[in-house]
NUROBA-617664 format. One record per atom (N, C-alpha, C): residue in three letters; x, y, z. Coordinates in pm, whole numbers, plus 50000, padded with zeros to 5 digits. Layout:
<sites>
alaXYZ...
</sites>
This chain:
<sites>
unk513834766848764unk513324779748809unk511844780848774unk510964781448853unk509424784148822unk509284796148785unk508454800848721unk508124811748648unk507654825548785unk506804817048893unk506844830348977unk506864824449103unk506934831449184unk507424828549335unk506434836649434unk505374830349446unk504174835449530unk504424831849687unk504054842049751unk504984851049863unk503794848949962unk503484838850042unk502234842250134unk502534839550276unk502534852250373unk502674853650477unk501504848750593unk501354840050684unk500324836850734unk500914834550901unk499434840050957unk500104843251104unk498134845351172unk497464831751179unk496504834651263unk494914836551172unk495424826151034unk493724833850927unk493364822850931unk492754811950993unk492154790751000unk491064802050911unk490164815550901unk489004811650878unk488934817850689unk489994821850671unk490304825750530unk491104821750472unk492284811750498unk493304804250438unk492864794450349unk492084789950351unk492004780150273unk491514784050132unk490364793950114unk490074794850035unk490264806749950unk491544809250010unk492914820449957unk493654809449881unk494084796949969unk495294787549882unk494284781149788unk493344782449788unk492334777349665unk492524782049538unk492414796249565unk492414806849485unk493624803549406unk494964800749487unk496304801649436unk496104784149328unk495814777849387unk495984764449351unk495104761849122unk494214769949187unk493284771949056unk494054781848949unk494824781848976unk496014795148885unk495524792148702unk495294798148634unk495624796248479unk497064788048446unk498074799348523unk499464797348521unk500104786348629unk500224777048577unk500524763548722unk501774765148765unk502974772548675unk504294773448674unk504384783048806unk504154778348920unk505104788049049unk505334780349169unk505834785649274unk505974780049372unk505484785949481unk504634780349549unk503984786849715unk505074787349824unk505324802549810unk506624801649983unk505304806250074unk505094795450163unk503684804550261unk505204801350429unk505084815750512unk505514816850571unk504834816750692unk504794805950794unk503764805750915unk505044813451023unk504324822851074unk504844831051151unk504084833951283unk504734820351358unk504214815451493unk502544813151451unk501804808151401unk500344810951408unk500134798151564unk498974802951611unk498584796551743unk497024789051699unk496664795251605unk495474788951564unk495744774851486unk494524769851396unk494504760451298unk495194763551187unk495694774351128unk496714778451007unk497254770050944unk498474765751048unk499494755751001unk498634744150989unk497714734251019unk496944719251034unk496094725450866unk495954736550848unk495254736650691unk495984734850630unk497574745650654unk498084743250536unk499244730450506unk499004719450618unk499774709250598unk498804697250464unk497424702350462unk496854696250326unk497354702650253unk497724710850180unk498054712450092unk499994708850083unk500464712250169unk501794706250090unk501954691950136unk500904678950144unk500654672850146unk500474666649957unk499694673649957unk498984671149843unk499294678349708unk500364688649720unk500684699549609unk502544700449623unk503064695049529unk504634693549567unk504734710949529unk504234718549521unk504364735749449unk504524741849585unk503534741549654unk503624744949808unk504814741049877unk505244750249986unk506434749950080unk505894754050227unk507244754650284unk506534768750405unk508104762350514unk508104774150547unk508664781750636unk508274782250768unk508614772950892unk508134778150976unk508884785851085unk508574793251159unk509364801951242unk508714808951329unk509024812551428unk508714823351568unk508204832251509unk507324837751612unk506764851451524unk507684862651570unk507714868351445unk508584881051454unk507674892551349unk506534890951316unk506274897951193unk506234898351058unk505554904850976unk505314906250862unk506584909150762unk506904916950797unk508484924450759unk509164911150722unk509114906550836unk510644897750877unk509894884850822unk508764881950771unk508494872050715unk508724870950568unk507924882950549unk508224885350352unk509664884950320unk510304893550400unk512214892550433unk512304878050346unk511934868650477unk512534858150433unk512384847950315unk510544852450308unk510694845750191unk511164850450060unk511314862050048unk512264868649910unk513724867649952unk514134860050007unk515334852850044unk515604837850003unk514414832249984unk514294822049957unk513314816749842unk513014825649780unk512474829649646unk513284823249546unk512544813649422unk513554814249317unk512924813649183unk511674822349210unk511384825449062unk511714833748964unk511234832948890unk511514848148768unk511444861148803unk509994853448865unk509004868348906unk508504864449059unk507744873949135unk508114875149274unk506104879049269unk505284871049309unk504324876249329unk503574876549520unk502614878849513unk502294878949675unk500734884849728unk500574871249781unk499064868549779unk499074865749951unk498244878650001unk497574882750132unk496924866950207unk497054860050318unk496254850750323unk494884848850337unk494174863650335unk492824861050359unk492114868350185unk493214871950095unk492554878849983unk492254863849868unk491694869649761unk491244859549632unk491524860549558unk492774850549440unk492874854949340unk491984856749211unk491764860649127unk491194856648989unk491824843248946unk490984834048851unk491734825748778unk493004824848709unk492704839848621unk493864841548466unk494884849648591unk494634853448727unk495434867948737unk497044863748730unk497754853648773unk499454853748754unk499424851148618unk498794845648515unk498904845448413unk498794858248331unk497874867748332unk497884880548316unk498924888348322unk499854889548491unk500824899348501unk502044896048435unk502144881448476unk503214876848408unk503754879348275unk502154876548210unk502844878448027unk502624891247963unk501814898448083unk502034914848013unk503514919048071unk504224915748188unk505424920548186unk506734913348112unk505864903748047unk507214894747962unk507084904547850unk506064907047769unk505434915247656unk505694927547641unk505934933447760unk506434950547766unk507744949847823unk508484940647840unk510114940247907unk509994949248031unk508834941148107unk508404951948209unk509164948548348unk509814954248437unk509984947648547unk509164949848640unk508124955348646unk507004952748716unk505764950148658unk504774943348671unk502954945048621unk502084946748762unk501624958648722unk500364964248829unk498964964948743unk498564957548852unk496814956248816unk495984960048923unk494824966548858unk493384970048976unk493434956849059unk492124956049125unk491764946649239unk490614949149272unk489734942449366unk488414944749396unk488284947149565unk487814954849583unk487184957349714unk486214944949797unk486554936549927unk485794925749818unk485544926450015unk484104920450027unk483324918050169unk482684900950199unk482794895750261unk481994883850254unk480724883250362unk480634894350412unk479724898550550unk479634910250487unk477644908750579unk476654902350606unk476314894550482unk476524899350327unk476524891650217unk477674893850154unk478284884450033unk479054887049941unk478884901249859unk479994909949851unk480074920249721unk481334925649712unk481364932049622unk483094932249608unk482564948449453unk483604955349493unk483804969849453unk485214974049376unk484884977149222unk485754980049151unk486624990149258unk488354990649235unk489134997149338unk489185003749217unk489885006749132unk490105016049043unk491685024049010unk492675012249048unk494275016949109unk494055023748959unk494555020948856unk495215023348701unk494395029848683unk493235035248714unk492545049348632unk493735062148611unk493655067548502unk494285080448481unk495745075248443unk496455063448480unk497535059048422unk497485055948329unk498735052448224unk498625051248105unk499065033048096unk498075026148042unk497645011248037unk498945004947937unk499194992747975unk499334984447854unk500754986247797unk501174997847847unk502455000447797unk504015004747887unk504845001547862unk505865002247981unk506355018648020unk506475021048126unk506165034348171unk507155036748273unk507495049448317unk508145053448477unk507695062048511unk507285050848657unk506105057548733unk506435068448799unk507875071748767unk508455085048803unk508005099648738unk507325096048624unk506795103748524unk505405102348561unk504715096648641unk503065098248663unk502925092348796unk502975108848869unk502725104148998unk501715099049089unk500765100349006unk499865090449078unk499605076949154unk500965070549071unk501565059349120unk501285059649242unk502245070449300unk502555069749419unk501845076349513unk500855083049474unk499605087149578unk498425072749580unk498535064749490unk497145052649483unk497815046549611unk496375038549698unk496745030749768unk497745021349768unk498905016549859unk499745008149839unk499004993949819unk498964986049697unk498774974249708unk499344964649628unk500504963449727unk501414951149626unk501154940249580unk499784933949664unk499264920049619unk498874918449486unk498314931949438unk497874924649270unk498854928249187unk500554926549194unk501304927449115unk502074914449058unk503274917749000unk504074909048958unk505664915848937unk506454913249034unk507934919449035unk508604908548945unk509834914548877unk511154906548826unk511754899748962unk511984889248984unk513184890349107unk514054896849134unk514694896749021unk516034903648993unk516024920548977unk514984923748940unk515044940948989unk514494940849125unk513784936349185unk513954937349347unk515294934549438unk516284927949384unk517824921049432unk518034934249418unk518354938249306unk519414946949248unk519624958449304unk518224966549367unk518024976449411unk517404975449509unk517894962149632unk517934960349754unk516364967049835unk515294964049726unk514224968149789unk513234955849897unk513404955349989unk512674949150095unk512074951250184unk511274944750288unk510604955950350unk510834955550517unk510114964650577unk510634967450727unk510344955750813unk511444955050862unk510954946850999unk510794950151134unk509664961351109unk509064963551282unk508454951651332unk507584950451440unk506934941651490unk505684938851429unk504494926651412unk503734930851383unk503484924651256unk501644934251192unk501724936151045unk501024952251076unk501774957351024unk501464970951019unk502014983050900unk501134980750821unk501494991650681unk503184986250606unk503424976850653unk504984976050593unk505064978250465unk503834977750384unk503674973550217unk503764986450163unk503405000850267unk504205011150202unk505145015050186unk506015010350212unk507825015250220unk508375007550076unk507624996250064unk508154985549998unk507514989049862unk506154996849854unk505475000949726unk506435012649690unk506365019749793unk507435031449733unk508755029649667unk509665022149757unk510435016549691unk510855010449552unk509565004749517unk509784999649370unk509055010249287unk507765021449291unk507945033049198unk509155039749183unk510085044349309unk510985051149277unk512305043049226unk512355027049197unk513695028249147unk512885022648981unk511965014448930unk511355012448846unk511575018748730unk512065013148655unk512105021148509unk511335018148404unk510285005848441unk509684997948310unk508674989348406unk507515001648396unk506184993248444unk505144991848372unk504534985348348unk503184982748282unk501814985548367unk500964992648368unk499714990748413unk498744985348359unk497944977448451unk496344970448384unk495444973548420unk494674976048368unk492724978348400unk492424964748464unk492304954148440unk491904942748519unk492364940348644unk491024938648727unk491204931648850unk491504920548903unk492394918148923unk493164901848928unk492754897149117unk492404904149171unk492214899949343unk491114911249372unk490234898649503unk489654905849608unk490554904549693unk490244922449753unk491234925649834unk489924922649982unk490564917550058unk489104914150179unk489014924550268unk487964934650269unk488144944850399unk486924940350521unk486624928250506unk485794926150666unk486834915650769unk488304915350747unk489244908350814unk488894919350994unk488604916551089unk488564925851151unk489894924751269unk490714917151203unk492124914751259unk492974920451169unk493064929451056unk493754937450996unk494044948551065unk495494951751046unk496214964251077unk495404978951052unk494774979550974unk493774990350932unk493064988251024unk492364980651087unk491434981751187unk491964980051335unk493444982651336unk493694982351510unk494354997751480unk493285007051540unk494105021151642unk494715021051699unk495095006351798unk496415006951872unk497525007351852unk497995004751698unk499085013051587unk499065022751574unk499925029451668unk499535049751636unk500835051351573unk501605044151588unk503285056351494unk503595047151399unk502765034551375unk503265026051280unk503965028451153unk502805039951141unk502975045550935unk504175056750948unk504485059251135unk505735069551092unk506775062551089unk506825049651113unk508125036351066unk508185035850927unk507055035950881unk507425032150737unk507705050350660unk507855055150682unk508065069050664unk509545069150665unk509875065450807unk511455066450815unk512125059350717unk511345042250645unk512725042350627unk512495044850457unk511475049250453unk511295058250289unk512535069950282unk512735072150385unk513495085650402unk514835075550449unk515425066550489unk516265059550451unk516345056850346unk515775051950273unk516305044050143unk516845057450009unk515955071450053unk516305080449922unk517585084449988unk517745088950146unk519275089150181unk520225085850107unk519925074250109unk521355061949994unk521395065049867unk520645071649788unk520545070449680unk520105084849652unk521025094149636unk520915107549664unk520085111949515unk520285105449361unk519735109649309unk518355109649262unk517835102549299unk516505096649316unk515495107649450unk516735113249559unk516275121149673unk515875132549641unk516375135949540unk516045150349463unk515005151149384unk514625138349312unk512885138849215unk512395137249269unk512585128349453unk511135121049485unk510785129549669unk511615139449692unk511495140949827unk510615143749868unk510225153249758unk508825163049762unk508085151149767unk507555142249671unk506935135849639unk506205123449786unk507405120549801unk507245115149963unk506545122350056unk506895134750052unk506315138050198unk504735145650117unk504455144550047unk502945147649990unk502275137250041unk502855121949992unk502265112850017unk502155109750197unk503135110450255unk503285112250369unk502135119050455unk501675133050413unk500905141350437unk499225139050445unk498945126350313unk498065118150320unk497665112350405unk498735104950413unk498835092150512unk498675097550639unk499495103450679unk499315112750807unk497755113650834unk497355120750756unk496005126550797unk494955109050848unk495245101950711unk494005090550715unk494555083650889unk495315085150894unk495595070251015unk495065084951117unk495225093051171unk494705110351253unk493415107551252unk492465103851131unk491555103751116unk490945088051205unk491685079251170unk490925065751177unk491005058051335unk492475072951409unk492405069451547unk491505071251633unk491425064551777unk490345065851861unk490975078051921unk489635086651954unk490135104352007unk490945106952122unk491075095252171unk491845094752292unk493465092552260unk493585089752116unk494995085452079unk495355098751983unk494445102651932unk494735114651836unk495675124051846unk496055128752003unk496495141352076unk497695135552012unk498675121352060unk499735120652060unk500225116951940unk499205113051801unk499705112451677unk500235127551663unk499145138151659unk498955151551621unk500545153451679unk500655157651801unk502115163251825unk503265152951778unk503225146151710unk504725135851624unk504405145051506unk503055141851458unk502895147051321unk503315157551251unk502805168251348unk502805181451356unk504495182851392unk505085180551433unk506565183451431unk507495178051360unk507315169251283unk507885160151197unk507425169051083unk506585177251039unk505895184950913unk507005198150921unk507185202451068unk507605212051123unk509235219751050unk509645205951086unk511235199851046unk511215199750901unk510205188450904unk510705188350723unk510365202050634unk509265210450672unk509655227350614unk510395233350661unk511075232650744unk511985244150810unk513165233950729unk513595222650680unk514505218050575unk514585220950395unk513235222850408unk512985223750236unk512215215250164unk511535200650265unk511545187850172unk510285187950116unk509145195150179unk508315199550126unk507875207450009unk507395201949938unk506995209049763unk505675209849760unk505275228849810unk503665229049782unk502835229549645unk503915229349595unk502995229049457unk502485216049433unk502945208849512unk502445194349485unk501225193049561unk500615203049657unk499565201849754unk498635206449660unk497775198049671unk496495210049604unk495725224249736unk494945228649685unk494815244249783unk494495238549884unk493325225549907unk492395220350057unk493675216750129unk494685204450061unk495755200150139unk496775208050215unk497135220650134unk497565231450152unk497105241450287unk496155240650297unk494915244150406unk495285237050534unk495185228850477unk495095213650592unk497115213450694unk497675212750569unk498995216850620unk499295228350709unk498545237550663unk499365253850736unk498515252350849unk497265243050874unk496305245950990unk497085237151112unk497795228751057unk498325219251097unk499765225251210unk500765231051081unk501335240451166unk501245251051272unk499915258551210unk500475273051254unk498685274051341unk497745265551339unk496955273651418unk495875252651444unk497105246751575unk496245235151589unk494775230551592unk494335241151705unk492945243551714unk492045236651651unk492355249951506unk491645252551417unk491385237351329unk492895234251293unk492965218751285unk492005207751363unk491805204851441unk491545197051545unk490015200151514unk489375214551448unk488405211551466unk487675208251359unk488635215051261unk488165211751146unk488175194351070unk488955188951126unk488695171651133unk487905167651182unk487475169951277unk486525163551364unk485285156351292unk484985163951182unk483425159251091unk484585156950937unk485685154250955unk486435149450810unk485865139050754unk484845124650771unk484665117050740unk482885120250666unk482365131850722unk480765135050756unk480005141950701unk481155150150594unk481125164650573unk479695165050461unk479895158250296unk479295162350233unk479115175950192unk478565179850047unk479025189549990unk479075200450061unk478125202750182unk477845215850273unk478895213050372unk479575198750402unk480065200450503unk481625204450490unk482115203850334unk482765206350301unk483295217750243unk482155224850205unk481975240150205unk482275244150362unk481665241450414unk481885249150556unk483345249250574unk483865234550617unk485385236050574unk486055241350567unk486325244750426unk487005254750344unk487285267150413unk485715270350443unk485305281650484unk485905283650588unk485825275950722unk486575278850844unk488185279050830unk489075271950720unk490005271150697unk490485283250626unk490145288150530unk490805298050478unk489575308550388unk488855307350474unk487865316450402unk487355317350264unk486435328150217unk486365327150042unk487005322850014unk488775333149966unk489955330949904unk489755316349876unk489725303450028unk490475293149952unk489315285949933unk487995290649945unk487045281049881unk487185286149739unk486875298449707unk487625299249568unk488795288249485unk489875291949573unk490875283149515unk490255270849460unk489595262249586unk489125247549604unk488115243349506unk487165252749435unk486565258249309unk486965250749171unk488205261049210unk488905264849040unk489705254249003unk490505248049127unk491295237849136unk490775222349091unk489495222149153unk488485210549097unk487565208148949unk487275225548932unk486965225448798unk488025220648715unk489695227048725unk490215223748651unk490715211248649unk490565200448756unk490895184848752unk489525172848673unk488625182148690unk487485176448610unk487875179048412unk488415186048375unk488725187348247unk489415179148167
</sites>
């Protein structure tokens, strides 16, 4: 049994693969095994990565039709047989020490998960790379449930700079969707393991650049408009099954939900916007006219943003429009068109008191 079971899905990266499996190959920790899953690639992919399991008996691979991201990771945590379950993006970078890092802080805290920061990382027009900052405000170093600090589950989903048990991913049948595609699947699957997790560790160290000039990433195709409401559903599948877990985290979901909602609203082309807005907006609709919604979990702007959402579109529609642009005046204005003094007040008091 190798100590971890690194999970790399590849489907079309000849111009970042290699010096991703570089990254992996240079490990501190030599103890794992490469499941890289080629999922139909049409490019040079597969001809790179036949040097290396040429040359590295650690390396494997999987080849198969494309069916997706989902249905790739599927398989290789099917065919996984490490301790621990890690998973490295094919166009991201590891650190040297980083499987060595998660690994022995979750041997050290009887952790079944280790989460670490990551770097924001560009290779165009020059190299630079930007502290992400996941574990700020969490509590470091020590084993935790992330059920107890929800922040967890509002930070960006990024499963790549972790380290799972195998065996608490089996146990509690957490895997991820198989829509078509690669499209956000890694949130259903992040959620999944805050809410069944009983013993996580967080780290301040950045163990990966995460690459955001891929301009073949899912984040950068608008032509995914209901993607993130797939992975929504089956968040709302999985607490189904598990009714007691549906009761701490429902609220909690659809906050996050509410996020999410907005960023992908935001990041569509205006011509696609109309038909997110009416899913969105009625899916919000439902879930208050059920209960699943918990405003206390909104802060006052989100709160704003919600009821504008419901009860007066318009107003919505216009008040996004400069969501990316605003700056401090533009965000005052905002407020202002949203709920007047009152909730710039609120928006005030609410920030003073998160600064404390």
């Amino acid at each position: 049994m190798p100590k971890v079971s690194v999970l790399i899905p590849i489907y079309n990266v000849e111009r970042y693969i290699e010096a991703s499996l570089d990254s992996l190959r240079a490990q501190t920790l030599g103890d794992f095994e490469a499941i890289c899953v080629n999922d139909g690639s049409t490019d040079g992919s597969r001809a790179i990565l036949q040097r290396y399991l040429d040359e590295d008996a650690r390396f494997r691979v999987i080849d198969k039709e494309n069916s997706g991201y989902g249905a790739s990771m599927n398989r290789a945590l099917a065919e996984a047989t490490g301790e621990y379950v890690a998973i490295l993006e094919p166009d991201d970078l590891y650190e040297p020490g980083a499987l060595e890092l998660l690994v022995g802080a979750a041997d050290a805290a009887g952790a079944q998960v280790a989460k670490a920061d990551f770097w924001l990382y560009w290779s165009t027009p020059q190299e630079r790379r930007e502290r992400f900052g996941f574990t700020e405000g969490l509590p470091q170093g020590e084993a935790v449930r992330p059920q107890d600090h929800l922040r967890a589950f509002y930070r960006k989903p990024s499963i790549w700079s972790a380290a799972y048990r195998r065996d608490f991913l089996d146990a509690n049948g957490i895997r991820f969707t198989e829509t078509p595609g690669a499209s956000f699947q890694d949130a259903a699957f992040n959620f999944k393991v805050w809410a069944m997790a009983e013993r996580v560790v967080f780290l301040p160290d950045a163990v990966l650049s995460y690459r955001q000039d891929n301009e073949q990433s899912s984040v950068n195709s608008p032509a995914k408009v209901f993607c993130v409401c797939d992975e929504y559903d089956e968040m709302e599948r999985f607490l189904a099954e598990r009714p007691e877990r549906r009761a701490a985290l429902e609220g909690v979901k659809e906050r996050m939900k509410f996020d999410t909602y907005l960023w992908n609203y935001d990041r569509l082309a205006p011509e696609l916007r109309e038909r997110f807005f009416e899913r969105a907006s009625a899916e919000f609709r439902d879930d208050m006219a059920r209960g699943d919604v918990d405003l206390a979990l909104f802060e006052p702007w989100a709160e704003a943003d919600l009821r504008a959402m419901l009860e007066s579109p318009e107003l919505f529609v216009r008040c996004r429009a400069d969501a990316g642009t605003r700056g401090k005046l533009g965000a005052f204005r905002h407020y202002w068109r949203m709920g007047g003094l009152p909730l710039v007040m609120k928006v005030l008091r609410a920030k003073r008191e998160a600064r404390r």
